[in-house]
C-alpha positions as CSV (number, residue, x, y, z in Angstrom):
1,X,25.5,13.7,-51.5
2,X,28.3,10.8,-50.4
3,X,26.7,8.1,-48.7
4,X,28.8,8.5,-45.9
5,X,27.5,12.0,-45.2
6,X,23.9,10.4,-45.7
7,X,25.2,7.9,-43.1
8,X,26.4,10.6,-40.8
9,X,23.6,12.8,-40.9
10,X,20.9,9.3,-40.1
11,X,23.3,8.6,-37.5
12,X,23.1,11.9,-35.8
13,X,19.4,12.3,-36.4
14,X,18.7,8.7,-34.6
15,X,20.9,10.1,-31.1
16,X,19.1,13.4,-31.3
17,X,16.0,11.2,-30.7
18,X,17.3,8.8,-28.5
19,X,18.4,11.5,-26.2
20,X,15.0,13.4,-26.4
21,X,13.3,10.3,-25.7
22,X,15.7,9.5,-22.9
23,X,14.9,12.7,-22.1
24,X,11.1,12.1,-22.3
25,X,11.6,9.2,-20.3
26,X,13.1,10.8,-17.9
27,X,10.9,13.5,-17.4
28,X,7.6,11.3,-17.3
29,X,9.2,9.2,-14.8
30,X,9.2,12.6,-12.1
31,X,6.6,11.4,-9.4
32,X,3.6,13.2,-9.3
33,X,4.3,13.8,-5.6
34,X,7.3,15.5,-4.9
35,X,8.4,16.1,-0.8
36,X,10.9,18.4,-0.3
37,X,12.4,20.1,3.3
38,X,11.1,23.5,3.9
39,X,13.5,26.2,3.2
40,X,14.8,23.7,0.4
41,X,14.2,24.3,-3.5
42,X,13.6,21.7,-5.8
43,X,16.2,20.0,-7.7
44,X,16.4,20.0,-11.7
45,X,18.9,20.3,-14.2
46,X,19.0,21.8,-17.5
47,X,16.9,19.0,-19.2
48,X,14.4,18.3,-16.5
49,X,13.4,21.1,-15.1
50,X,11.0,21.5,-12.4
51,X,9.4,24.7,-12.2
52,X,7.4,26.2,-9.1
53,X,4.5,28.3,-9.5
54,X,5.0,31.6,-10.6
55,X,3.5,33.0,-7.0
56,X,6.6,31.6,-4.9
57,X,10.0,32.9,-5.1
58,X,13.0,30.6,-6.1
59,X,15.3,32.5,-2.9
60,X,12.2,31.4,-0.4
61,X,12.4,27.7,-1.3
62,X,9.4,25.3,-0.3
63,X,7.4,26.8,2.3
64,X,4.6,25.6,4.4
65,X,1.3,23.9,2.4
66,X,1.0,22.3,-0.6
67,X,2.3,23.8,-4.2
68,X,2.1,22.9,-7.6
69,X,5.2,22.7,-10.3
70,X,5.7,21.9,-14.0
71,X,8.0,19.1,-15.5
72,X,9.8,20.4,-18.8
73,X,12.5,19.7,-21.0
74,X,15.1,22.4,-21.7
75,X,12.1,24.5,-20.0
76,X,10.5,25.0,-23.0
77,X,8.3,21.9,-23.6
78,X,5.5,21.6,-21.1
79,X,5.3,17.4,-20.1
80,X,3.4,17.6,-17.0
81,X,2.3,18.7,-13.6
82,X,3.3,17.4,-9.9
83,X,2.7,18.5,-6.4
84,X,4.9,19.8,-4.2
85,X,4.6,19.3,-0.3
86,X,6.6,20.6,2.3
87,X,7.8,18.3,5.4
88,X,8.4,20.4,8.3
89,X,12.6,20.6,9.5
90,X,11.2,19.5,13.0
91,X,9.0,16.5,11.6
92,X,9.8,13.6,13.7
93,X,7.6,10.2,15.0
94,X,8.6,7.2,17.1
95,X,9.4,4.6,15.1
96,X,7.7,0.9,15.3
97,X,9.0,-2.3,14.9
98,X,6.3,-4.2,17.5
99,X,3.9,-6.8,15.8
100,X,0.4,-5.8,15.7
101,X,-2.9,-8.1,15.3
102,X,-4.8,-6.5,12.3
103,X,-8.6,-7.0,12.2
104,X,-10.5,-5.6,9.1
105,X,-13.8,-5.2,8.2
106,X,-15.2,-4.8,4.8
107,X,-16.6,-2.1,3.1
108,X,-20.1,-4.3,2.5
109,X,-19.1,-8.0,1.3
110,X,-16.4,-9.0,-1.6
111,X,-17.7,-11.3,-4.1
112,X,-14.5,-13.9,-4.2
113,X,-16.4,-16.2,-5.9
114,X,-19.5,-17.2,-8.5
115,X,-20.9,-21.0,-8.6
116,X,-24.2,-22.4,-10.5
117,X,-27.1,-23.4,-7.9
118,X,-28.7,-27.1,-7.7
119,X,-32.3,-27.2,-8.2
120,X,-35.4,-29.4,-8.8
121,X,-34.9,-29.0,-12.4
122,X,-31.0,-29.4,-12.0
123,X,-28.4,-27.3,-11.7
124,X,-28.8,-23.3,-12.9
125,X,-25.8,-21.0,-14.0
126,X,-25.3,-18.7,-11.4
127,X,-28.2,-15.8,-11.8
128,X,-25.3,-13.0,-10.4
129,X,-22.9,-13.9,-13.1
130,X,-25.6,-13.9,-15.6
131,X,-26.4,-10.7,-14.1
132,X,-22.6,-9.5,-14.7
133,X,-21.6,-9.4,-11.1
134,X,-17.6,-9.9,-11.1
135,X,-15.4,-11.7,-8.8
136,X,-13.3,-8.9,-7.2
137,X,-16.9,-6.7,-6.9
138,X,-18.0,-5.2,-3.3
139,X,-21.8,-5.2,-2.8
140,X,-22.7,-2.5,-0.5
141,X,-26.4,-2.2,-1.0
142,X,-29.7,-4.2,-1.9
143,X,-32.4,-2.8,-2.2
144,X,-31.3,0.5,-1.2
145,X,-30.9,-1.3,2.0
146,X,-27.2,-1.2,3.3
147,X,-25.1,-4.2,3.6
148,X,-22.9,-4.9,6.7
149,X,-21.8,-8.3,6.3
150,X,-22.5,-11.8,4.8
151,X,-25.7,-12.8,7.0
152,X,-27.4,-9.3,5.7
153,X,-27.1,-10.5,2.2
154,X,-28.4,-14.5,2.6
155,X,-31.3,-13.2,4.5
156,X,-32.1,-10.2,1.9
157,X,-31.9,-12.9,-0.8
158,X,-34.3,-15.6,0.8
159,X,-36.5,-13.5,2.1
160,X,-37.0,-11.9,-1.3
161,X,-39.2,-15.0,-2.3
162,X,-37.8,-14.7,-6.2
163,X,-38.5,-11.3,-6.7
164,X,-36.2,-9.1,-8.2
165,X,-34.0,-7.3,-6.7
166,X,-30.9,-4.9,-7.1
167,X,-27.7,-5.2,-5.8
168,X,-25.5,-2.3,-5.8
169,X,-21.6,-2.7,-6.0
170,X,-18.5,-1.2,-6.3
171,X,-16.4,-1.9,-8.7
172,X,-12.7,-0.2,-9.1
173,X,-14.1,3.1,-7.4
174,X,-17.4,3.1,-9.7
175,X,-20.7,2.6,-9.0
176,X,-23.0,0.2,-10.7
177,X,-26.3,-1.9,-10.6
178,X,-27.1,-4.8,-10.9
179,X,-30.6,-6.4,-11.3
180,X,-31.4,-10.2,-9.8
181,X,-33.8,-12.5,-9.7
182,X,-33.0,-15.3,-7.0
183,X,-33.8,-19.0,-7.6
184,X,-35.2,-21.6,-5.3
185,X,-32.5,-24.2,-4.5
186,X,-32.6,-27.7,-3.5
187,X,-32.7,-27.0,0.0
188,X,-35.7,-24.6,-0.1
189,X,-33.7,-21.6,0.1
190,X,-33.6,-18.9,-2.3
191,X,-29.5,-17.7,-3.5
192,X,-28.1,-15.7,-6.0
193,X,-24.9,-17.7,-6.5
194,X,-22.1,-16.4,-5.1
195,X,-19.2,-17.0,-2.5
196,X,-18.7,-13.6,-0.5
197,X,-16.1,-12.8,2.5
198,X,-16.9,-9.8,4.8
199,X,-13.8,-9.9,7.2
200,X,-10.0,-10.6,7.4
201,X,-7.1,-11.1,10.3
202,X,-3.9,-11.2,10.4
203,X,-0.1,-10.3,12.3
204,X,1.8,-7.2,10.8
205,X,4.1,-4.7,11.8
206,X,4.0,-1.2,12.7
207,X,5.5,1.2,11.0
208,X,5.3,4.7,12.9
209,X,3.6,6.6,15.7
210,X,2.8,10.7,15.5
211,X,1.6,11.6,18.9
212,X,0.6,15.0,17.8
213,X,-1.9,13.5,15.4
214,X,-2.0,10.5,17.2
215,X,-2.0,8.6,13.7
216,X,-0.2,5.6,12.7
217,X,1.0,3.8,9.6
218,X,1.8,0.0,9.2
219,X,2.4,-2.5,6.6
220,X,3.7,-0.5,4.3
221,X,1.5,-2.6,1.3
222,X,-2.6,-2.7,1.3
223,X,-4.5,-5.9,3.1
224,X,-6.0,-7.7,0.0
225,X,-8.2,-10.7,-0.4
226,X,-6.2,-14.0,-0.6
227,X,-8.4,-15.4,-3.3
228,X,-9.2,-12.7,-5.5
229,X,-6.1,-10.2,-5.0
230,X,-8.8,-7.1,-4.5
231,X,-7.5,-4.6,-2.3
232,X,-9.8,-4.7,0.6
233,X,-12.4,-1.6,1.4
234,X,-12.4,-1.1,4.9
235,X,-16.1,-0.2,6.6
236,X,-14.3,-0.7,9.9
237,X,-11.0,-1.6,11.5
238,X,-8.6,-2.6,14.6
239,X,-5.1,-2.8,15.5
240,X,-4.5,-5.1,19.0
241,X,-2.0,-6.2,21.1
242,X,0.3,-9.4,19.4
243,X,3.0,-11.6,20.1
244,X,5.4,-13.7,18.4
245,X,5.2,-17.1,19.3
246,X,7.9,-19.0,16.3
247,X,9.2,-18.5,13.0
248,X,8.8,-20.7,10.0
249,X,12.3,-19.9,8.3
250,X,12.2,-19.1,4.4
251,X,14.0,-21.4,2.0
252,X,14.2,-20.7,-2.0
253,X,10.9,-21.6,-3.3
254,X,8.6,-20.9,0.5
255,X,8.4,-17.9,1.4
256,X,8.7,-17.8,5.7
257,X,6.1,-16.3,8.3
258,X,6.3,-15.3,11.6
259,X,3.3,-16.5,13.5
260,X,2.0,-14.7,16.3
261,X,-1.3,-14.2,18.6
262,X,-3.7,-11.5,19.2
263,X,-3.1,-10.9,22.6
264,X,-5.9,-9.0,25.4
265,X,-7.9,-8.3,22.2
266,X,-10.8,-6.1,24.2
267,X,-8.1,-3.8,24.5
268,X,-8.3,-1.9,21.0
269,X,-4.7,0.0,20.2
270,X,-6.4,2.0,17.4
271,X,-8.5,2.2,14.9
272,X,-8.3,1.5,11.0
273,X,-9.2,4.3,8.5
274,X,-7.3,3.4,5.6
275,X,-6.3,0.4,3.7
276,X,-4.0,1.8,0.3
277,X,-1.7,0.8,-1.6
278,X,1.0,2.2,1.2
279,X,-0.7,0.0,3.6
280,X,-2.7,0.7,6.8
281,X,-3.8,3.7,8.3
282,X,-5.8,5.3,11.2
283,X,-5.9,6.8,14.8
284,X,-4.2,5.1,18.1
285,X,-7.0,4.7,20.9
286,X,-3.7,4.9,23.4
287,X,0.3,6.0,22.6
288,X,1.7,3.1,20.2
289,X,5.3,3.6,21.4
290,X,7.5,0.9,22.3
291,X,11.0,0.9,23.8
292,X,12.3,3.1,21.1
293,X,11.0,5.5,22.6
294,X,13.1,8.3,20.9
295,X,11.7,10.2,17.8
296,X,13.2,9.8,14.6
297,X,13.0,12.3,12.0
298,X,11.4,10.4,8.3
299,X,13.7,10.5,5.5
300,X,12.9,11.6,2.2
301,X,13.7,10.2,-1.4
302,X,16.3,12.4,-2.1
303,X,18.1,11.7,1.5
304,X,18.8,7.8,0.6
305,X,21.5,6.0,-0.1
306,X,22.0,3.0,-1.9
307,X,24.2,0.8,1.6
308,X,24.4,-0.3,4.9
309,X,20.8,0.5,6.8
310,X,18.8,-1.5,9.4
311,X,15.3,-2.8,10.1
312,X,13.3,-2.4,13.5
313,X,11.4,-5.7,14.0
314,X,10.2,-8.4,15.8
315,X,10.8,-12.3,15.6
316,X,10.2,-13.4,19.3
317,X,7.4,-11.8,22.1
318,X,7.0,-8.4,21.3
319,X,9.9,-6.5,21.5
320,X,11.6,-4.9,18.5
321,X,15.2,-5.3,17.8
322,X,17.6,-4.0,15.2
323,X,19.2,-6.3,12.1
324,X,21.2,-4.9,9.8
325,X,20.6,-4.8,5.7
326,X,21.8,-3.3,2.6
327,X,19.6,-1.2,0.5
328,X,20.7,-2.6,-2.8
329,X,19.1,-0.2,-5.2
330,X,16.9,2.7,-5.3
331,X,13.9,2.4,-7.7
332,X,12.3,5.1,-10.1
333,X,8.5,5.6,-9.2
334,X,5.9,7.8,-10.2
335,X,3.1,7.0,-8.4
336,X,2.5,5.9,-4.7
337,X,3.5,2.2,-4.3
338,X,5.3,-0.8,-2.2
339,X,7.9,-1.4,-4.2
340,X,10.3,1.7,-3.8
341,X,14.0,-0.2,-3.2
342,X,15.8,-3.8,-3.3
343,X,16.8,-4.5,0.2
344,X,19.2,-7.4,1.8
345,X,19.6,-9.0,5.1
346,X,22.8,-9.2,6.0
347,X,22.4,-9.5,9.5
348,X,23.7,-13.3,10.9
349,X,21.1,-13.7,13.9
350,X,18.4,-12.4,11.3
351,X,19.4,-14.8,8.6
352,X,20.0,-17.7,11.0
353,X,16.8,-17.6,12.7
354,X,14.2,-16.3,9.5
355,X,16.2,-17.0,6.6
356,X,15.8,-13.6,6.1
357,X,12.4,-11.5,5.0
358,X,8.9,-13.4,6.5
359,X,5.9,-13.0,6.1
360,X,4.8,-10.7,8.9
361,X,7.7,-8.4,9.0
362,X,6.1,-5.9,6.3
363,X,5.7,-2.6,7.7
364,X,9.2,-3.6,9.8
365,X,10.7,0.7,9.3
366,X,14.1,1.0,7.6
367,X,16.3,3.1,9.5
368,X,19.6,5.1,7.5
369,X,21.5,7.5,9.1
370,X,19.0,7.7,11.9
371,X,16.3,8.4,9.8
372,X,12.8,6.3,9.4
373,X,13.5,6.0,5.3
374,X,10.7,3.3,4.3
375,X,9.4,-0.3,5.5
376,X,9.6,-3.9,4.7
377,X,7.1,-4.8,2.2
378,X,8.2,-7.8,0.0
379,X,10.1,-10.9,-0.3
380,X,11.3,-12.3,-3.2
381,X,10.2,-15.6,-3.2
382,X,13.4,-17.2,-5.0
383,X,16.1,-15.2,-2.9
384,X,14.7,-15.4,0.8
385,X,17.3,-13.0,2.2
386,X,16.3,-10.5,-0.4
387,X,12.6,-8.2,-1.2
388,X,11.5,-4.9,-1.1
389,X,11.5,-2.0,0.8
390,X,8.6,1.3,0.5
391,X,9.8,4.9,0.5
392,X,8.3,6.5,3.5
393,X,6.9,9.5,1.8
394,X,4.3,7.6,0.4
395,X,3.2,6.6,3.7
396,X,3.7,10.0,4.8
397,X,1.4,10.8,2.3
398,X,-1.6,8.4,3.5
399,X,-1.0,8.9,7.0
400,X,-2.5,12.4,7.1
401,X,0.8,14.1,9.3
402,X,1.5,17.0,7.3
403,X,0.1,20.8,8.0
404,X,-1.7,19.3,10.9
């Protein structure tokens, strides 16, 4: 055989398996939630295809409650599963844009922290990271007792008198114990050796307000610890009243914040159930609408378009305003998470009085074609005027709105 056929025939072997693995690519990247209108049928083309179950009828489309579908190529090769949920024609919410005071409790206390302990015979290597406790961990028991906050533990410890005891944590979702004994320090007191935090505060944005569920969604990215990066577990939870009092304007290099203050904080606005990788979730005590008082229908991924948009938020008092952006490019994602598109200020007031996206204005939503379509999430820390942006549906997801 001529070695230019040889070559020919490599050559057309090597695109064949570029294109399947494009292909492949392609087809993994599908995400494993898929939200489609009702009425509407799911989109594929003759290499991806997305198949419904077998029980509903292509003509119907997506109809009401939750369905299942498989992700082939050329319908023939089986790559994997996704859900399908419906969203409602007439699903609308009032969008946010008003700065809220966030106030979190733990789930137990997070270890952010191990240090050795000083003692008569000098100092002793901490007994909980002998023990294998990690930074990052949650202790939510001792002693089968149940741990509420930071006090619980340092009096559980000393009063244990250097017996034994068993902590147990959680650790990424999963269970484990832990067995300690306590040492006697310097200053007659007995410690394990560990630095814990059972509480956080802050100033964020909300996001959306269903007054049929009377649920709400903010943030648009999960509260984590500041030392250890954990994503918080929340026990309990507030949202209150806040204001914006100045703005530090970002430069290249600092990232800006917009500082506010928790204002009549007896009055609780709602109440926190969820802290997730979309951000925070939970139940409004009164109606969270502000003088957007209009519902917006949510838009979905498929409804987006890379171009002029607009954020609702708030740099001064409380009282949300529009800036316009550019949604510079939509991103690929299979799984639930904060950073769905590249957005842009382009707004002049915006840009003159923030530098562009501050700390603070996460959860600001991203209105297109009068559609809620996502939220602020991210700045990038080089290119002030510049960060993310999170597709709504995942927040949709978390927020508990659908079938309700």
């Amino acid at each position: 055989m001529k070695k230019s056929t040889l070559k020919f025939i490599y050559s057309f072997i090597i695109s064949v398996l570029l294109i399947a693995l494009g292909a492949y690519f392609r087809a993994s990247n599908v995400p494993t939630t898929i939200f489609v209108r009702e009425g509407k049928n799911l989109k594929s083309n003759n290499i991806v295809k997305l198949v419904q179950d077998s029980s509903v009828k292509a003509s119907q489309g997506i109809t009401n409650g939750d369905k299942n579908a498989n992700v082939s190529l050329l319908g023939i090769f089986n790559v994997k599963s996704v859900s399908i949920k419906s969203i409602p024609n007439e699903l609308s919410v009032y969008p946010g844009g008003q700065p809220i005071g966030v106030k979190l409790n733990t789930k137990g206390v997070l270890v952010v922290a191990l240090s050795d302990l000083e003692t008569d015979k000098g100092k002793v290597i901490s007994p909980a990271a002998s023990a294998g406790i990690e930074i990052g961990d949650s202790i939510v028991e001792i002693n089968s007792e149940k741990i509420m906050n930071a006090e619980n533990i340092s009096s559980i410890v000393n009063a244990s008198e250097g017996k034994e005891i068993t902590l147990t944590i959680e650790r990424k979702g999963i269970i484990v114990k832990k067995k300690i004994i306590p040492i006697k320090t310097n200053d007659g007191k007995y410690k394990i050796g560990l630095w814990i935090r059972d509480s956080t505060a802050g100033v964020g944005t909300l996001t959306f307000y269903d007054d049929k569920t009377e649920n709400f969604a903010a943030l648009g990215h999960p509260i984590t610890d500041v030392d250890t990066g954990t994503i918080l577990n929340v026990n309990s939870g507030q949202i209150v009243n806040s204001s914006i009092v100045s703005v530090r304007k970002g430069v290249k290099g600092t990232p800006g914040e917009l500082k506010g203050i928790f204002i009549d904080e007896d009055v609780v606005l709602g109440e926190i159930i969820k802290n997730t990788e979309c951000g925070i979730f939970g139940k409004g005590n009164i109606t969270l609408k502000n003088k957007y008082n209009k519902k917006m229908k949510l838009g979905l991924r498929d409804e987006i378009k890379e171009g002029p948009a607009q954020i609702l938020t708030t740099i001064d008092g409380n009282t949300p305003k529009l800036y316009n952006i550019v949604i510079e490019k939509l991103l690929p994602q299979n799984s639930p998470g904060p950073k769905s598109m590249v957005i842009r200020i382009t707004d002049k007031d915006l840009l003159e009085k923030t530098g562009g996206i501050v700390q603070g204005m996460s959860g600001s939503p991203i209105i297109q074609d009068n559609k809620i379509i996502g939220a602020v999430t991210h700045v990038l820390i080089n290119k002030p005027d510049t960060g993310y942006g999170i597709y709504i549906e995942w927040m949709i997801k978390d927020a508990d709105i659908l079938n309700k």
